[in-house]
N, C-alpha and C positions, 0 to 999 in steps of 0.2 A: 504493500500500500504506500509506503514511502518514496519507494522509487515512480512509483506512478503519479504520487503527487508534484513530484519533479518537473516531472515530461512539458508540463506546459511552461514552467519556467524558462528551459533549455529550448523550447520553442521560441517563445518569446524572446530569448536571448538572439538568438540567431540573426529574427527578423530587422532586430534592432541594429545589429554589425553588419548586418547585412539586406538594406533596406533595398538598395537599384536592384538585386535578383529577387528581391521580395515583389517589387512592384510589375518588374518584368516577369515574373512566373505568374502573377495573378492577371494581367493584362494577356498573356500567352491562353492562358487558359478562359479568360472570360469571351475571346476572339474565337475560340475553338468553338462555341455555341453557334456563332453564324455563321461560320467556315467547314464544316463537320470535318474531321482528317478522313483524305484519301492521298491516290497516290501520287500528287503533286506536292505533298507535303515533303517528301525528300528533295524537291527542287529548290528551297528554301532556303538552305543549309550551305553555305558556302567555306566548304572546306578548306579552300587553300590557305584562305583569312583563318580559320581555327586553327591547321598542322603550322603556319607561318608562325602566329601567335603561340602555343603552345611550346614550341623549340626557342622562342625567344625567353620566354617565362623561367623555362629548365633552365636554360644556358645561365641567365644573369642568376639566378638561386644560386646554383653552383659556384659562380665567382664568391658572391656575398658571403659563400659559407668557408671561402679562403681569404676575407679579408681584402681580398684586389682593390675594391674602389674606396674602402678605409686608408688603407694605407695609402694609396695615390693622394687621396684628398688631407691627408694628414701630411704630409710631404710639399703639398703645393698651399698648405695654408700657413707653415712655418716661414713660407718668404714675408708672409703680409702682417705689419707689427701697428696697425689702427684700426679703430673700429670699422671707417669706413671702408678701408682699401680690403680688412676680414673678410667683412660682412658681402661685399661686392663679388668678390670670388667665390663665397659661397653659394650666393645666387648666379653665378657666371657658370658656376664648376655645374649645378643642378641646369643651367640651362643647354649647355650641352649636353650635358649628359645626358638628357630627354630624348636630344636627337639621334643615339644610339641604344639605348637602352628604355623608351618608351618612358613618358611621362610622371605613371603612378613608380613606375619603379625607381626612377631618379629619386622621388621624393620620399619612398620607404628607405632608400638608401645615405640621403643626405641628410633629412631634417634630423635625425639622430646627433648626425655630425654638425649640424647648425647648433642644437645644447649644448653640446659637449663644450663646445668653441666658448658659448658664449655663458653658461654657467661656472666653467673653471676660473674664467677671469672677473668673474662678478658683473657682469654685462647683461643680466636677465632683463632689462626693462627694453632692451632691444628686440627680445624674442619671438613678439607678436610680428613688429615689423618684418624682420628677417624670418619668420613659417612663411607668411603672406608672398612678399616676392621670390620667394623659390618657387610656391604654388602657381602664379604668374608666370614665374619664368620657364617651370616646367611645363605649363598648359602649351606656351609662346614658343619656346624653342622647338616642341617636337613637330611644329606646324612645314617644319622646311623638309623633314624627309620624308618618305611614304609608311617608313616603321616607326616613326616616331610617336604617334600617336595609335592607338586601336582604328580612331575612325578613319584614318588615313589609308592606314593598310587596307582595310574594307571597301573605303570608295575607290583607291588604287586598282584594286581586282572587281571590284562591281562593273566599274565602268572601264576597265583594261584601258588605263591613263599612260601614255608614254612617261617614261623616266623624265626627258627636256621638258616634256610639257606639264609635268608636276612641278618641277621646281619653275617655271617660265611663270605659272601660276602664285605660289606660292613667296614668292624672292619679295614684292615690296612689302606686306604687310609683316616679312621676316624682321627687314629694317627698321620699320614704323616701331617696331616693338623694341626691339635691342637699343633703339635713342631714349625710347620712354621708361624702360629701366636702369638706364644710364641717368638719365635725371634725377628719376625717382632716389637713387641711391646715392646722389652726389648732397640730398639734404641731413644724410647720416653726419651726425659731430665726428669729428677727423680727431678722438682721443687715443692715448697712447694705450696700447695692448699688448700681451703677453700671453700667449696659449698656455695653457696649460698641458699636463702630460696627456701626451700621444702615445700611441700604440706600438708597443717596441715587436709586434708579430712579424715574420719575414715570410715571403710573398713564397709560396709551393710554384715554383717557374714551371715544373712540370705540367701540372697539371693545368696552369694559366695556359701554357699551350695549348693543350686540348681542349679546352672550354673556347679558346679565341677560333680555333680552328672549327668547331660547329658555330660558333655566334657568324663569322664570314659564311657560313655553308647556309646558316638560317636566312642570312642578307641574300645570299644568291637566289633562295629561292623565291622570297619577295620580287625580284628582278626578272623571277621567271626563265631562268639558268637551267633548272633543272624542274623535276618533274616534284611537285609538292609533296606526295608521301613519302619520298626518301626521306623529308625533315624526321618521320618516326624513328631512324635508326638511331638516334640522339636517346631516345629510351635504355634499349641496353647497355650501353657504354654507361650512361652514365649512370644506370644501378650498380653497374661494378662499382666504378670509382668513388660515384657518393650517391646512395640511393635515397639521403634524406632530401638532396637537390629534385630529382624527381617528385615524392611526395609533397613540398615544399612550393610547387607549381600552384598559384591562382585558378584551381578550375572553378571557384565561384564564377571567376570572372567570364572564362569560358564557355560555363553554361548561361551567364546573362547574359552572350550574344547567341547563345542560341535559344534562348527565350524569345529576345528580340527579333530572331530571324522569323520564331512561326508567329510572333504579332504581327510584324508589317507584312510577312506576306500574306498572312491574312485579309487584311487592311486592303490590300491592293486589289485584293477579290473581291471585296464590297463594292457596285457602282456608288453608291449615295458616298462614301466615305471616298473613294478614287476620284470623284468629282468637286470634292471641296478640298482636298490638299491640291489638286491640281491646278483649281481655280488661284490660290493663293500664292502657291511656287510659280503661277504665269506672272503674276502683279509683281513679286519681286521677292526672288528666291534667296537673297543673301536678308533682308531682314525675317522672313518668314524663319529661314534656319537660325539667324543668331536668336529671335522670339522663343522657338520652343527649344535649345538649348537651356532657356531660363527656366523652362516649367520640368521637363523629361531628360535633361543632362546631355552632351555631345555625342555621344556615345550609340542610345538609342535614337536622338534625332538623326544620326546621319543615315541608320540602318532604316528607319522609319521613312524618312522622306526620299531616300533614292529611289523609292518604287513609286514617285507620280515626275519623277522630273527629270531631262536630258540637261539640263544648266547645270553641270557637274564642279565646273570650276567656280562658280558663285557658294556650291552647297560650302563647297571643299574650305573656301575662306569661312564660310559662315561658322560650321561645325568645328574650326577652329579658335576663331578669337572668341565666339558663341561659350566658350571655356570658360570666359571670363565675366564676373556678375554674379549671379546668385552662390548662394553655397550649395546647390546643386546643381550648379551648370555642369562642372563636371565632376568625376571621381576623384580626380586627384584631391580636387576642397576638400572631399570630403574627409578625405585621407588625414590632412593635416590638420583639420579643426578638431579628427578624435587626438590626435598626437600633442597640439598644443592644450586640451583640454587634462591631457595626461602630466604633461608635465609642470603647467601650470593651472590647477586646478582653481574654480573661482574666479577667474578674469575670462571666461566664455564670451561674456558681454561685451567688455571693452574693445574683445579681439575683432567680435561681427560686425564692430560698427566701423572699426579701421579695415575688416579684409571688403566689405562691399563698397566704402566709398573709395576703396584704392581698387576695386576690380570693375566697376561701374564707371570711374574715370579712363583705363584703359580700354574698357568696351565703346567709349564713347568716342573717344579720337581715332580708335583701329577701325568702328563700323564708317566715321566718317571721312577718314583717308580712304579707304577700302571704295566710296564712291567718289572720291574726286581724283584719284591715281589709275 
């Protein structure tokens, strides 16, 4: 009887950590009533975005559980001895690093190293500031490659994007972005700082090899190099070598895009519903996309709305800077409002009112360079 009284607790639990599969499995499922399943429902499913995704997920666990991008970022933060020039790199090292290693993961892997930085040296009253534009910088940087972001990868293979003509697309509002957190970070006080102790772990060169050696194998298959299920051989190998990197894999996140995939395809089988996304991706598909960003997160808007519209490069910006503005535009916020809520418990408040009026300022000049460039 006791353990049964549990069950809903750990229910509950779940839904709460995990509210975007919460909502996309209820939405999946409530689309299933006027959609009945048959056997168009495996056309739905686009695999090469899962096996691509997937071997990206394995790959970076793997690194993270040897320490690779601690100790890199430990190493490049010992040059910077001010707060601002710290705290800058921090958000610089998270913004690239978005661009290879996918958005939410830059941010499980930095903002850690954003406390550390800035708790040893007694610099906590920074820490709201600096979660916030790593969150930004992470949304913002992963927008220039096609694996940088989940949605990216997705519209990349939805709409089989040329490589030039993804980045040809993607390059000004890269810039727009990179000046406005260059700003943003030049209003940091310029005081003197001292890190505190680093990680004295040294780096398994071996096995960094073989981890870099699938992550370029993963990138080929994005490029469409090779044939996407060879990404699965990444399985075996890497039970050998570290099978908690395997289990350690985001299939939440997984299966919320394949939630996602049987709602919208769903969706797009409704005329009444086909005919009103459609009607609005005609009127103007970059603010329709940054709009439901703010309500459904980047994530499912991109999967959602690719099935009423051929304006692929309008989505493509939208469901990008679209990231930015609510706390659930996209995943990453979310990420970081539990992480800041963790380590500084109490100050939730103070934090919402600085991360939206700082993420609703960069939605505001990216949507509106975005139509005059």
């Amino acid at each position: 009887m006791e353990n049964i009284a549990k069950k809903p607790n750990f229910v509950l639990a779940f839904i709460k950590k995990n509210i975007v599969f919460s909502i996309a499995t209820f939405a999946a499922i409530l689309s299933c009533f006027f959609v009945l399943p048959d056997a168009q429902y495996i056309d739905y499913f686009d695999f090469k975005t899962l096996v691509s995704l997937f071997v990206m997920l394995a790959v970076i666990s793997a690194l993270r559980h040897i320490s690779f991008f601690r100790i890199l970022a430990n190493k490049i933060i010992k040059v910077f001895k001010t707060t601002r020039s710290a705290i800058t790199a921090l958000v610089f090292i998270t913004y690239f690093a978005s661009m290879l290693i996918a958005n939410d993961m830059a941010l499980v892997t930095f903002l850690p190293l954003g406390y550390f930085v800035l708790a040893t040296t007694k610099k906590e009253k920074y820490m709201a500031f600096t979660f916030i534009m790593q969150t930004i910088a992470a949304n913002l940087g992963g927008m220039i490659t096609p694996f940088g972001n989940p949605q990216n990868l997705y519209l990349y293979n939805t709409f089989d994007i040329a490589t030039a003509e993804f980045f040809a697309i993607m390059w000004k509002p890269t810039v727009v972005s990179i000046v406005l957190i260059v700003i943003c970070c030049m209003f940091i006080k310029n005081e003197p700082l001292e890190c505190g102790k680093t990680t004295n772990k040294k780096l398994d060169v071996k096995k960094a090899l073989v981890y870099f050696a699938f992550f370029a194998y993963a990138i080929i298959i994005v490029f469409r190099v090779v044939p996407y299920w060879t990404g699965l051989l990444v399985i075996p190998v890497l039970y050998f070598m570290d099978r908690q990197a395997v289990f350690d894999v985001d299939y939440v996140l997984l299966l919320t895009f394949c939630m996602f995939f049987v709602f919208s395809g769903n969706l797009t089988r409704i005329p009444a519903v086909n005919d009103f996304f459609a009607g609005l991706l005609d009127k103007n598909t970059l603010l329709t996309g940054v709009l439901s960003c703010q309500v459904i997160s980047n994530v499912p808007s991109a999967i959602l709305l690719s099935g009423f519209t051929a304006d692929y490069a309008n989505l493509l910006v939208a469901v990008n800077i679209g990231g930015c503005g609510s706390l659930i535009s996209s995943l990453a916020s979310l990420i970081t409002f539990k992480h800041f809520t963790l380590y500084q418990p109490g100050k939730a408040k103070g934090y919402l009112l600085l991360a939206h009026a700082l993420n609703f300022g960069f939605l505001a000049v990216l949507v509106a360079t975005s139509f005059l460039l």
